[in-house]
C-alpha positions as CSV (number, residue, x, y, z in Angstrom):
1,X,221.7,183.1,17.8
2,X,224.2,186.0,17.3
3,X,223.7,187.4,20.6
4,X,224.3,183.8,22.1
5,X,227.5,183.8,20.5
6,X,228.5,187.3,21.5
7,X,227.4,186.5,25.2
8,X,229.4,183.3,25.2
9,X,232.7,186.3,23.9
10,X,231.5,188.3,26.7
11,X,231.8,185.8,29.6
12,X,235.0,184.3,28.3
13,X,236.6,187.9,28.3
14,X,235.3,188.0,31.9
15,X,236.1,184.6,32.6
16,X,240.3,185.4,31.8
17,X,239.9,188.6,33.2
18,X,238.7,187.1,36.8
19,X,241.2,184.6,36.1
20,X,243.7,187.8,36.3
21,X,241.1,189.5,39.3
22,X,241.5,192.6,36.6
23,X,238.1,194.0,35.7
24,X,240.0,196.7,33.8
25,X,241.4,194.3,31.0
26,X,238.2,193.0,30.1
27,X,236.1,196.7,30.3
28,X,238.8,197.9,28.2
29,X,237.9,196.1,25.2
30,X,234.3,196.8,25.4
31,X,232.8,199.3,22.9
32,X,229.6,200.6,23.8
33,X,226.8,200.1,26.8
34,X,225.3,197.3,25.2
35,X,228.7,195.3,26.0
36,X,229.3,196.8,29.3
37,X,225.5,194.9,30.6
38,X,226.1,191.5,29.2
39,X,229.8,191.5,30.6
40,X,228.4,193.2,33.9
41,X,226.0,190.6,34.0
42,X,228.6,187.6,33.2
43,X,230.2,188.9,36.2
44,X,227.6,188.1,38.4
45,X,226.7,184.6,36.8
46,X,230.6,184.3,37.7
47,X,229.8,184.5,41.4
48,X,231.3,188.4,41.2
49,X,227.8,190.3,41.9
50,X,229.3,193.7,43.0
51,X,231.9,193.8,39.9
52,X,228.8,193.2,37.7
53,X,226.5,195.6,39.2
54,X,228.9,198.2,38.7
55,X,229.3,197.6,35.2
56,X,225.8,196.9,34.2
57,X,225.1,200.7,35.7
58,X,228.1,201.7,33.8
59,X,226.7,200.2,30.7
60,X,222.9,201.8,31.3
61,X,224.5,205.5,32.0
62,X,226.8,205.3,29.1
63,X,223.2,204.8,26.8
64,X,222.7,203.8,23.3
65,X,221.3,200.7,24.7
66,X,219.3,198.8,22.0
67,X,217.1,197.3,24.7
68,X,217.0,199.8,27.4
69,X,214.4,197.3,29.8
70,X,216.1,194.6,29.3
71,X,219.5,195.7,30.9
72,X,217.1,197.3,33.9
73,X,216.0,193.8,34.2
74,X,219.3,192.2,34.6
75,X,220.5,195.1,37.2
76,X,217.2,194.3,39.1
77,X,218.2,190.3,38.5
78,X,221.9,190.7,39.7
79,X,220.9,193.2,42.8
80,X,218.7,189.9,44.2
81,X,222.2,188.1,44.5
């Protein structure tokens, strides 16, 4: 349930950041690698694949991931779109 509510955080930072077209105000308030996937991956849900993708390698090269596959997965589900 916590992650669903943290996601939900996540896409509305992306959401006022596309609202702005500013990728930059919404990276900058994200702490680790973990973070940088789900709002990567917001991104795309958003219709915004190649911000996402970026940021979704960002967050996998930056490491400390707590689920290392599952952030693979959702680079591998956001380079299908």
């Amino acid at each position: 349930m916590a992650l669903d509510r943290k996601g939900e955080l996540l896409r509305a930072k992306a959401a006022r950041a596309l609202g702005t077209h500013k990728v930059s105000d919404a990276v900058a308030k994200v702490k680790n690698g973990n973070e940088l996937v789900q709002l990567g991956y917001a991104w795309v849900t958003m219709g915004q694949p190649d911000k996402g993708i970026a940021l979704i390698e960002e967050g996998i090269a930056k490491g400390g991931l707590k689920h290392p596959d599952d952030a693979k997965l959702r680079l591998g589900q956001a380079l299908l779109q």
